[in-house]
N, C-alpha and C positions, 0 to 999 in steps of 0.2 A: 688862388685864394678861394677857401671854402666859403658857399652860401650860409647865411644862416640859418634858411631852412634845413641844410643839411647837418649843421651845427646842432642844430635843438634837436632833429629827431636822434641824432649819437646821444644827446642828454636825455635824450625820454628812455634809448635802451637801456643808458646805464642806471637810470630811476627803476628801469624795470628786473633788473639785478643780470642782464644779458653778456655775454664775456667779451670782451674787449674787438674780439673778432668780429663779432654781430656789428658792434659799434663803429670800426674800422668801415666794416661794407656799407655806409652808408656817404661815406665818402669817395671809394671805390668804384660804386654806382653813380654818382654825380659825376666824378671823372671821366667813367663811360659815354654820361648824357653828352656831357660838354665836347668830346669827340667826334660822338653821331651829330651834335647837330652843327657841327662846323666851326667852332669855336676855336681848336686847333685840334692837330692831329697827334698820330702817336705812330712811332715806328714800328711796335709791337706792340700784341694786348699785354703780356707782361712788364711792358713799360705804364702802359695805363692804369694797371693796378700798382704798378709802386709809386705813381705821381699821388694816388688815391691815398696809398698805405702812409707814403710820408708825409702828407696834407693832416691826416690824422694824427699823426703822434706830433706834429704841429699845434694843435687843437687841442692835446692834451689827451686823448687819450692813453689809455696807459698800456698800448700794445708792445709787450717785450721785441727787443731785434729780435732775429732770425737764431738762431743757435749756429756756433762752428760750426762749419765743415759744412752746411746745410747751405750757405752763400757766401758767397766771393767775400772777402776780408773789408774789402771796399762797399762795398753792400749794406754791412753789419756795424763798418764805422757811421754811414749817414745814418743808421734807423737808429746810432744810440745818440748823434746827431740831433736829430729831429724829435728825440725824446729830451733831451734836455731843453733844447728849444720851446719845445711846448710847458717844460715848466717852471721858467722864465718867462717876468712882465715882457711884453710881446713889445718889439722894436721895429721902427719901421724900416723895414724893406728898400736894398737898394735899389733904385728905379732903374740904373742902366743893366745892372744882372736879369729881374724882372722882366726888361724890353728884349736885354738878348734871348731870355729864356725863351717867351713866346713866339718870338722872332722863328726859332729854330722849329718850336714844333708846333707852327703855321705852313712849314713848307713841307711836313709829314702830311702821310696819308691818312683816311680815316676809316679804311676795312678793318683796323685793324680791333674796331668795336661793334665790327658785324657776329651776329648770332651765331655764322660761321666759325668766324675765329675766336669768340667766345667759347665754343661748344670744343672744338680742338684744344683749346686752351683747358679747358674743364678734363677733359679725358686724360690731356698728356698728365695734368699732375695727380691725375689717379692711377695711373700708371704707375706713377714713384711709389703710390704707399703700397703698403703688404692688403693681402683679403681680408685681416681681422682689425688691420685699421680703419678700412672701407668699411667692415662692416661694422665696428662698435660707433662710427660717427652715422650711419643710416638709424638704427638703432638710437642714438641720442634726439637725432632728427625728430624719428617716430613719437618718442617722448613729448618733446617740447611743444609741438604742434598742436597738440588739444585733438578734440573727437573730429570737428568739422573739418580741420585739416588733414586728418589719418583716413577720414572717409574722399576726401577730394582726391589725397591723392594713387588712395586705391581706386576710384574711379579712371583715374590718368594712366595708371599703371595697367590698366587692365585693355583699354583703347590701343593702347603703342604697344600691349601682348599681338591685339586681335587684330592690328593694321601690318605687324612682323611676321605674323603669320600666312596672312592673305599672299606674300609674294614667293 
């Protein structure tokens, strides 16, 4: 069950006209929290992000499934699942699905929302896309970020040059 701090800042992205994705990560991240700090665990970071991703289009937001071929058939029936769910008056929840849900990943571990395997997680799905996907999404990045942020993170950029180099 999503907070409702998490709830409102997805409604402050989409006040801010940010795309469904931005809005998704705010639940995403929450999921993550709730893992590092013990809340329950997750047997892979990919699993933490899809508890996150379907929490979200739960909530309403309006992130399309997955496209064929891109995830398992089963994958792309819950996310169109969990999108009609979200836009339907909300019902409540059955308590003993709920209790086994948690039940289950209470006895998962919770590396699996370390920086570590975050950062793995981050590389392998760049891996999948092409150089000019990677780079027209760095590029949008650049854009959206404002001056303060294009300046920070050429600062950052230049630190993890000059700390790559050193060895």
């Amino acid at each position: 069950m999503p907070t409702k701090k998490a709830i409102e800042r997805a409604k402050q992205d989409r006040r801010e006209g940010k795309s469904a994705s931005t809005q998704a990560g705010e639940f995403v991240r929450e999921e993550i929290e709730h893992v590092r700090e013990g809340k329950h665990g997750a047997r892979s970071t990919k699993q933490a992000i899809a508890i996150g991703l379907s929490e979200a289009r739960r909530a309403g937001v309006k992130l399309p499934p997955p496209k064929k071929g891109k995830a398992s058939r089963k994958t792309v029936k819950r996310a169109e699942r969990d999108l009609e769910a979200g836009r339907q008056k909300t019902r409540r929840p059955s308590a003993k699905r709920s209790r086994a849900t948690t039940r289950a990943l209470k006895r998962e571990g919770h590396s699996a929302a370390s920086k570590k395997a975050l950062a793995k997680h981050a590389r392998k799905a760049a891996r999948k896309r092409s150089a000019a996907e990677r780079s027209a999404s760095a590029r949008k990045a650049a854009r959206t970020k404002g001056v303060q942020g294009r300046s920070a993170a050429a600062r950052k950029a230049a630190r993890t040059r000059a700390r790559s180099h050193k060895r």
